[in-house]
N, C-alpha and C positions, 0 to 999 in steps of 0.2 A: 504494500500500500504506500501510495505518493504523498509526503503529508507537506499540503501547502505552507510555502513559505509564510510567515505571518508578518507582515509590513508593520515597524514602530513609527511613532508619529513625534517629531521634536517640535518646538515653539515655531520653525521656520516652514514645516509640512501642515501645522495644524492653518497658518495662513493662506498657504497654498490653496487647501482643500476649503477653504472656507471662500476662496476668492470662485473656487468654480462650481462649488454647491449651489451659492447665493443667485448665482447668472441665472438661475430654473423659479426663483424666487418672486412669488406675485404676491398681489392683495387676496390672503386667503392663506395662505404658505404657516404650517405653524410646524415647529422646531420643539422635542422636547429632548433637554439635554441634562443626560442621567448618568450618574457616575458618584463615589464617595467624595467627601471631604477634601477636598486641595488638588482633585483630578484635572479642572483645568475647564469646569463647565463655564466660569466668568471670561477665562482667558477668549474659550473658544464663540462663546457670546459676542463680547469685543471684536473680534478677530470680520463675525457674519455684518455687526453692524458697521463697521467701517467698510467692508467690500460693499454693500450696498452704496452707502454713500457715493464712493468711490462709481461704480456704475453708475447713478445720477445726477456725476461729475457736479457735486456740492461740497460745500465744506463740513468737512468734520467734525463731532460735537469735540471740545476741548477734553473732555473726560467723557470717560463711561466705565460705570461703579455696578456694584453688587449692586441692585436692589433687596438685598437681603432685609435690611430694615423699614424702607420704605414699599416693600413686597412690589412695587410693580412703578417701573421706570418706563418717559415713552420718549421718543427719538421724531422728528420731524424728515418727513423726505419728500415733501411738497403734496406729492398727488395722493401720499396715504403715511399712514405713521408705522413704527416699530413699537412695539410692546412688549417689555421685557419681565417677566415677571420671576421672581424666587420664592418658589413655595414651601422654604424649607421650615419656616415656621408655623406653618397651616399643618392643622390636626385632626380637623373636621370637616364634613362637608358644609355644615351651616358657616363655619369661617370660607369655606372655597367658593359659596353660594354669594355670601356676600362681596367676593372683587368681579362679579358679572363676565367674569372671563368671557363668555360667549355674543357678549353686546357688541361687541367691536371687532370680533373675531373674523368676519369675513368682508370688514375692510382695510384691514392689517396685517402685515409681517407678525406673527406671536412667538416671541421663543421663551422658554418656561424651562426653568432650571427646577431640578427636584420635583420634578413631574409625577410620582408615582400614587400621592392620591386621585389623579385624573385617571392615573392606570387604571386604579382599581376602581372606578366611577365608570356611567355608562356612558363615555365621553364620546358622543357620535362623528366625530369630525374625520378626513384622513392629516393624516401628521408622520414629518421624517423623527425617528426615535433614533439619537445620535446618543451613545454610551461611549465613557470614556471611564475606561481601564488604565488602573497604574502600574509600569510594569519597572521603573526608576524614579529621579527627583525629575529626570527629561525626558522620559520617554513613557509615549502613551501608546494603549492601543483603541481604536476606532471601531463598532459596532456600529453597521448605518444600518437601518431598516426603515421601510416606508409603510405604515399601516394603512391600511382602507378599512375605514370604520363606518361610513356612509350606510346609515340602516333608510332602507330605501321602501 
C-alpha cells in the first residue's frame, strides 16, 4: 500500500493557500475554521481576509484581531462585508441564537472560528470546514472539506 505523502503547511503556505481558496469566494461563502488552541485559526483568518481585500484591490484594514472577546468582528469590502466570528466562548444554543448568525449570512463572507457548536446544531447552510492540525511550533497540517448541508 502507497501511503500518500502528507503536505505540512508553514506561515508562508498557509498565505498561499488562502490567496487561492478566497478567489472561489462570494456573498454566501462561509469558512469554519476548527482546530485546538494556538493552531493558527486567527492567523489563517487574517491570512483569507487580506486576500480578499487584496482581490478588491482596496486597502487593508490596519489590524485584524481575534474576535474572541468581542465574538464577532466585521470587515468592509464595499459590495458586501466579512464577518468574522469566534465562538469559543459560546456554550449554548440560546447564546448562539442570540449573534443571528444566519441574518446576514447570505450576504456575507462568514468565517467562524471554533465552529463546533454549529457542528452539532442543524446548521443548514453549505460551508468549507478548514481544520488545522499541529504537527510543530511551524508546521500545520490542513483538512479542507466542503459540506452541502442544503436541506432542500
Amino acid at each position: 500500500m502507497i501511503k500518500k505523502k502528507q503536505k505540512y503547511y508553514d506561515l508562508k503556505d498557509l498565505e498561499i493557500f488562502a490567496k487561492n481558496i478566497s478567489k472561489d469566494f462570494t456573498k454566501g461563502t462561509i469558512i469554519f475554521l476548527k482546530g485546538e488552541l494556538g493552531a493558527g485559526k486567527t492567523t489563517l483568518a487574517r491570512f483569507l481576509i487580506n486576500s480578499l481585500y487584496d482581490l478588491k484591490k482596496i486597502d487593508k484594514p490596519n489590524s485584524i484581531k481575534s474576535p474572541t472577546f468581542p465574538i464577532l468582528l466585521t470587515y468592509d469590502l464595499l459590495d458586501f462585508d466579512i464577518f468574522h466570528y469566534d465562538l469559543y466562548r459560546i456554550s449554548n444554543n440560546s447564546e448562539l441564537n442570540e449573534l443571528n448568525i444566519e441574518e446576514n449570512i447570505k450576504e456575507s463572507v462568514t468565517l467562524i472560528e471554533w465552529p463546533e457548536i454549529l457542528l452539532k446544531s442543524k446548521f443548514s447552510y453549505n460551508f468549507y470546514l478548514i481544520e488545522l492540525e499541529m504537527v510543530s511550533e511551524n508546521k500545520r497540517i490542513l483538512k479542507i472539506k466542503f459540506k452541502n448541508n442544503i436541506n432542500v
